[in-house]
C-alpha positions, 0 to 999 in steps of 0.5 A, spaced: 218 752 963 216 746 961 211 744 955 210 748 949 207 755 948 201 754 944 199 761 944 202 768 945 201 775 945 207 779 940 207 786 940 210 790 936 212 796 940 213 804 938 214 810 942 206 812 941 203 806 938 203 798 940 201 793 935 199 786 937 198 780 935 195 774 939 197 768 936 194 761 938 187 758 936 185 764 933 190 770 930 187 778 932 192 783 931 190 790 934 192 797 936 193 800 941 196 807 945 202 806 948 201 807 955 202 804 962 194 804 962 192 801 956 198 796 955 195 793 963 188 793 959 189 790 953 193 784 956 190 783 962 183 780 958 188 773 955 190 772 962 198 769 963 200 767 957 207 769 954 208 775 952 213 777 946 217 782 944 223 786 941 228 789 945 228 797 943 228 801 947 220 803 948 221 795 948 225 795 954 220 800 958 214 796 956 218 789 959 219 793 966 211 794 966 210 787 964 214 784 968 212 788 974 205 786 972 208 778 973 207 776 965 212 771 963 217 775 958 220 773 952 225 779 949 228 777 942 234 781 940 234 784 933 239 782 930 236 775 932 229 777 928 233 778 921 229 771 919 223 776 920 225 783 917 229 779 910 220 775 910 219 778 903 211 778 904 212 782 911 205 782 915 204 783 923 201 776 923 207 773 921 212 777 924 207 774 931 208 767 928 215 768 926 215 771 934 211 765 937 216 759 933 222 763 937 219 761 943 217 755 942 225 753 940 227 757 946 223 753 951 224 746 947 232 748 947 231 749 956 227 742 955 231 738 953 237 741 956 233 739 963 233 732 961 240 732 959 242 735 966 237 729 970 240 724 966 248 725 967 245 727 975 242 720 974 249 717 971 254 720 977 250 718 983 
């Protein structure tokens, strides 16, 4: 995992409906069914870009079909998101950029761990 994720898509998953957020050069946040059919649909127009969402149990589903479709997957634990339920201003746009920070950290923390681990290779041999 190298680099940062510039874009994103973040879904908020429920048992009958999904909203999702796209976050990149432009923010749009729609709604859709939650079905096997419609999830492929929607996702399948913004390519490979990560996917980020809640792990619920409705959540946990959706992962198995994202990642049977070979998406990139982040899930993020609940009890992780309390900077996102205590926001006072709660919006779906947020949650997806709050969602988007989130991957951004995880990928900078493998990165820079990468880099620490070549160095003290480099060091020992």
């Amino acid at each position: 995992m190298n680099g940062v994720a510039t874009e994103c898509i973040a879904l908020d998953v429920h048992k009958r409906t999904i909203t999702a957020s796209h976050v990149g050069s432009d923010t749009k946040t729609w709604k859709f069914p939650t079905t096997r059919e419609k999830i492929v649909k929607e996702l399948k127009q913004y390519g490979n870009i990560p996917v980020v969402l809640e792990a619920s149990t409705t959540g946990k589903a959706v992962a198995s079909l994202l990642i049977s479709e070979g998406r990139e997957l982040h899930m993020a634990e609940p009890n992780k998101l309390a900077m996102i339920a205590r926001a006072q201003v709660k919006t779906d746009r947020r949650d997806a950029e709050m969602l988007r920070l989130i991957v951004r950290q995880r990928r900078d923390m493998g990165h820079k761990l990468s880099l620490v681990k070549n160095q003290i290779h480099a060091l020992v041999t």
